[in-house]
C-alpha positions as CSV (number, residue, x, y, z in Angstrom):
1,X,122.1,93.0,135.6
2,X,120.8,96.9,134.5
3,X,118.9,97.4,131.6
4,X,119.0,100.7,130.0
5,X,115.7,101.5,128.5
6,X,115.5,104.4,126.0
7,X,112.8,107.1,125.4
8,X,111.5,105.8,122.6
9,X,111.4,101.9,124.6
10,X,109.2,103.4,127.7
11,X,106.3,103.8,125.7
12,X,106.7,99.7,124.5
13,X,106.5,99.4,128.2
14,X,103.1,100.1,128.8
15,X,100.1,97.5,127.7
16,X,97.5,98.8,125.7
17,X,93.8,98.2,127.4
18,X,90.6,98.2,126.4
19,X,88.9,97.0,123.6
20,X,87.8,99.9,121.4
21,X,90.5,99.1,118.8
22,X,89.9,95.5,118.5
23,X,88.9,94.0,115.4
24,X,86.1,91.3,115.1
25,X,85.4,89.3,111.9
26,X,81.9,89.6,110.1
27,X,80.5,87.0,112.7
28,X,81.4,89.1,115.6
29,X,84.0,87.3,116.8
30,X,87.0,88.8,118.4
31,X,89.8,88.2,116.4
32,X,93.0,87.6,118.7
33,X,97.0,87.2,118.0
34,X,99.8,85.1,119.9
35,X,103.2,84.3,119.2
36,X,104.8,80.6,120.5
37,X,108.5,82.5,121.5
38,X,111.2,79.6,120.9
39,X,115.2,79.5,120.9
40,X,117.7,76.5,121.0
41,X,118.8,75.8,124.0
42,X,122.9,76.4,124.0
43,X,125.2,73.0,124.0
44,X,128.1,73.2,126.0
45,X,130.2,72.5,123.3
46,X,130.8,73.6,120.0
47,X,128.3,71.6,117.8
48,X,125.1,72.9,119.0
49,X,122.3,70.9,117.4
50,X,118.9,71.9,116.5
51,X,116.2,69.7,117.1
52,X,113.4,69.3,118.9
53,X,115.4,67.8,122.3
54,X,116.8,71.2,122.0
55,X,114.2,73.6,120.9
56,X,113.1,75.8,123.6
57,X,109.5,77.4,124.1
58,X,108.4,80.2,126.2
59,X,105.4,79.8,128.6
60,X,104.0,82.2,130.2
61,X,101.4,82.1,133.1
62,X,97.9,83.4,132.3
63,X,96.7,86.5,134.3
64,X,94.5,84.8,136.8
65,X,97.5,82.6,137.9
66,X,95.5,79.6,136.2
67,X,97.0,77.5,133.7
68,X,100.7,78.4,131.5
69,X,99.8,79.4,127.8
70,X,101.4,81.4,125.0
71,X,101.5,85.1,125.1
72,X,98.5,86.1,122.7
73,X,95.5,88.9,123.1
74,X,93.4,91.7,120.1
75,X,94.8,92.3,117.4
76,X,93.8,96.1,117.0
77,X,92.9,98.3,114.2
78,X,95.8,100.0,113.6
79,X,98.5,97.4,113.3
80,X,98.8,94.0,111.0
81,X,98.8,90.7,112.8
82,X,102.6,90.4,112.9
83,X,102.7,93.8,114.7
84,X,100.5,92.5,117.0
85,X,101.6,89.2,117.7
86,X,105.1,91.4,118.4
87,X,103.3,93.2,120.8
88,X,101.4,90.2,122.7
89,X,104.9,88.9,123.1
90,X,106.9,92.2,124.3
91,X,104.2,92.8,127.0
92,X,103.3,90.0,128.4
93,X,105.9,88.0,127.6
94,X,109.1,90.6,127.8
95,X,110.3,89.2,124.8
96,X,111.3,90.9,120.9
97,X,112.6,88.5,118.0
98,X,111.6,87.9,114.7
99,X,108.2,87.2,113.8
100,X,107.6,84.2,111.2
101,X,105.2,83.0,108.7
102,X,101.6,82.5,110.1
103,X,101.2,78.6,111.8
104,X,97.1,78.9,111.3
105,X,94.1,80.2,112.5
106,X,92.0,78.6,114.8
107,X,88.3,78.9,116.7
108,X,88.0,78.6,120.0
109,X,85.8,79.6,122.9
110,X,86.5,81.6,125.7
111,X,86.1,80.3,129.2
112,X,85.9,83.6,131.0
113,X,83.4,85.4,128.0
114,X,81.8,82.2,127.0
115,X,81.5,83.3,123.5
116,X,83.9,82.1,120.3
117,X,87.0,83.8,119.5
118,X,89.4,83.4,116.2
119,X,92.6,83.1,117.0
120,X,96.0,83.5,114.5
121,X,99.0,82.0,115.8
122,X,102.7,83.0,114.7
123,X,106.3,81.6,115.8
124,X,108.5,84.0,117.5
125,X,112.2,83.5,117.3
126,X,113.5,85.2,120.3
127,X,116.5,87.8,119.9
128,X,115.9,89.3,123.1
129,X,114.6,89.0,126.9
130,X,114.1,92.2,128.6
131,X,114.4,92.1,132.4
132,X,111.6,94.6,132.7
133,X,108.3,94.4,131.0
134,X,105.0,95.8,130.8
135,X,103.2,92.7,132.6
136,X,105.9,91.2,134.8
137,X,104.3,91.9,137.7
138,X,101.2,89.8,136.9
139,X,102.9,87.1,134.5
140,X,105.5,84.5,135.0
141,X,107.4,83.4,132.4
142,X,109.5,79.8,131.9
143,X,111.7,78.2,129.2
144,X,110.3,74.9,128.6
145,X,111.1,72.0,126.2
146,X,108.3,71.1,123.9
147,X,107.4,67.7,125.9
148,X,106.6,70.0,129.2
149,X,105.0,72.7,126.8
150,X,102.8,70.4,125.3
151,X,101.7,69.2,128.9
152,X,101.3,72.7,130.1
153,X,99.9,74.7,128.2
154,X,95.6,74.9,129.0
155,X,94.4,75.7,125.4
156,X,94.3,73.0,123.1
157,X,94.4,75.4,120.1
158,X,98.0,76.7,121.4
159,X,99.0,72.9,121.3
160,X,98.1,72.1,117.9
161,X,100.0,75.9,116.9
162,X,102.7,74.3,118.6
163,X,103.1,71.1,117.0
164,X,102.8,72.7,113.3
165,X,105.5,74.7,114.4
166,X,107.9,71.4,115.8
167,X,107.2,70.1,112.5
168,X,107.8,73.2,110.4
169,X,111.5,73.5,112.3
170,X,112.1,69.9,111.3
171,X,111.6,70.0,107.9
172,X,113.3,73.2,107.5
173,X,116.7,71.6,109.6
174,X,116.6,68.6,107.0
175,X,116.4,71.2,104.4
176,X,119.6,73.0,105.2
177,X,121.2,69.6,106.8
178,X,121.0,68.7,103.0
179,X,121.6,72.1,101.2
180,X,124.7,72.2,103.1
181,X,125.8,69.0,102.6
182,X,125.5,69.5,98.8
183,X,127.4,72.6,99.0
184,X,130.0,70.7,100.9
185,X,130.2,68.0,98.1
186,X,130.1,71.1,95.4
187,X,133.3,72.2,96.9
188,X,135.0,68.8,96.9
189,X,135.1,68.6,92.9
């Protein structure tokens, strides 16, 4: 499979470095931004259902080789945390979708700075997988089902991010499993 990659795409395809656009919080901690990318798996027939069996995370692993975690690094200056958490995911991830509503923020320390970070965590539904990204030579990346995520992934903080989201998913498919429902019964009388 070819990917044709515009103009205006090549410069997406190249990770920002450095840290003189990162932004820290009064304390002095660096503030960082991840996304948890997720799909539905597809059902071999028609009535695909969503669900946690069938909900779909995206691991990726961390630079040193070390450990799978969620795509997530500064959130800079010039860009809100959504456009950053966009970006975490596109380059080191390969991945674009639809950023949603903020699943928390978090402290944690660093293992490699030894120093305490704050970290925001978003969900990431996944339109699209690029074959070529800015990081795929130094990052793998793997579809895993929540049980195996939950298992993988190193930082404890990333697990608890991805447990509000299995519960946010759930309420919202018993939501419309009942809104549509009542619209079916609406159209009955």
């Amino acid at each position: 499979m070819v990917t044709v990659v515009s103009q205006e795409d090549m410069a997406a395809l190249v990770s920002r470095t450095g840290r003189q656009l990162q932004r820290y919080n009064k304390a002095g901690r660096r503030q960082v931004v991840g996304c948890i990318p997720y799909r539905y798996k597809m059902m071999t027939d028609e009535n695909s259902l969503e669900g946690e069996e069938n909900l779909q995370v995206l691991l990726i692993s961390s630079q040193k080789g070390k450990g799978m975690l969620f795509p997530k690094g500064g959130w800079e200056l010039d860009e809100s945390k959504k456009e950053a958490a966009s970006r975490e995911s596109l380059e080191e991830a390969g991945v674009r979708g639809i950023v949603e509503a903020k699943l928390g923020k978090w402290i944690f320390k660093s293992k490699t700075y030894d120093t305490f970070y704050e970290g925001y965590m978003f969900p990431l539904f996944v339109q699209e997988e690029l074959d070529i990204w800015p990081e795929k030579n130094v990052r793998k990346r793997q579809w895993v089902n929540v049980t195996e995520a939950r298992r993988s992934c190193q930082h404890w903080w990333m697990k608890e991010a991805l447990d509000i989201l299995v519960r946010r998913l759930a309420t919202q498919q018993r939501h419309n499993h009942f809104t549509h429902k009542e619209i079916g019964y609406s159209s009955l009388s």
